[in-house]
N, C-alpha and C positions, 0 to 999 in steps of 0.2 A: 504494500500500500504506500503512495506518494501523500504529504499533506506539506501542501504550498502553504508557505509563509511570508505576508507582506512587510515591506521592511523599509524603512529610508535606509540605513546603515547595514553593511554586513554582519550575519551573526557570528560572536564568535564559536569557535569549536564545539565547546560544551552546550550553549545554547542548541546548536544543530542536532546534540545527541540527545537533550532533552524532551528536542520536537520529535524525535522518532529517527532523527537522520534527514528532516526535511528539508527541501530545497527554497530558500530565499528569492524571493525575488522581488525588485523594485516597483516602486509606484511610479507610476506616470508611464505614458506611451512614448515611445522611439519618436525621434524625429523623423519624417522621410521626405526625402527631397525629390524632386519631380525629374526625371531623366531630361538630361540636355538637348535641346532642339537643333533640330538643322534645316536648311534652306538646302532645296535643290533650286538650282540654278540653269538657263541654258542660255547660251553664247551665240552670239551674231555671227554670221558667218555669208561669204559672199554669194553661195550656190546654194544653201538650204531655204524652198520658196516659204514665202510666208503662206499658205494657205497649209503646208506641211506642214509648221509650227503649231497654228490654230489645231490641226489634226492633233498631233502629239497632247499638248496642253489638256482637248476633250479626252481623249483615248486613256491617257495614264495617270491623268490630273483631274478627272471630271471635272473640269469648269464647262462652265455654261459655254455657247458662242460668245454673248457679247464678253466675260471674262477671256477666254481664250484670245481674241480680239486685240485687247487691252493691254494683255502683255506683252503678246507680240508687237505689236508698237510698241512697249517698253523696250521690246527686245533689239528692234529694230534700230531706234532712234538712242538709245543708253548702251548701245553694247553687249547686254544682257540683263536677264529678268528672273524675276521669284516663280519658278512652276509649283513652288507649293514648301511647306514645311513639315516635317516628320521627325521621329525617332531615326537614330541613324542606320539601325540595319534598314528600317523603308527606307530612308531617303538611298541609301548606296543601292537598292535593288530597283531603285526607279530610275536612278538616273543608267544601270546596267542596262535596265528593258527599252528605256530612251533612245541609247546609243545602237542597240543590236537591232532595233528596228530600224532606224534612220539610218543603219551599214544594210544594212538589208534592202531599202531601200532605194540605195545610189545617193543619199546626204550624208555630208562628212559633219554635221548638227552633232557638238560637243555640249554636255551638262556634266555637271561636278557639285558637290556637295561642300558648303561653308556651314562653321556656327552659327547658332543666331544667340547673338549676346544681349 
């Protein structure tokens, strides 16, 4: 048989043999922190058309048209734009399906993954 014992302080030795051998444990709940975000990103590029981008964006990003729209002119006229933010193993498996679609293809349409701080 276990019988939890809550405690601010640890017990010492004899206290533990007193409670049976029981196991201490602290009040209050663990802090937990929310895993780090990421921005996948895709890059301007001089042969990738824009209406493939708009495709890309609905296909693996579900944005709407006019969203998809939106960034691609961000993508267009900035260099590059936000397809979306994720946890990092999604964000690195979005931008892998990104790219092996758009090599698939015939666009050489690079995205990469940054923090979002």
């Amino acid at each position: 048989m276990i019988f939890l014992t809550l405690s601010m302080t640890n017990p010492t030795e004899e206290q533990e043999q007193d409670q049976g051998g029981g196991i201490a444990v602290q009040e209050g709940r663990p802090r937990l922190q929310e895993p780090p975000r990421y921005a996948v990103l895709l890059a301007n590029d001089d042969y990738t058309t824009m209406e493939f981008v708009v495709e890309i964006l609905q296909r693996f990003f579900q944005r709407s048209e006019e969203e998809a729209v939106q960034i691609m002119l961000q993508i267009h006229q900035k260099g590059r734009g936000v397809a979306g933010i994720y946890h990092l193993e999604i964000a690195e498996t979005k931008v892998m399906q990104v790219v092996e679609y758009a090599r698939s293809r015939g666009f050489p349409l690079s995205s990469y993954v940054e923090p979002v701080l």
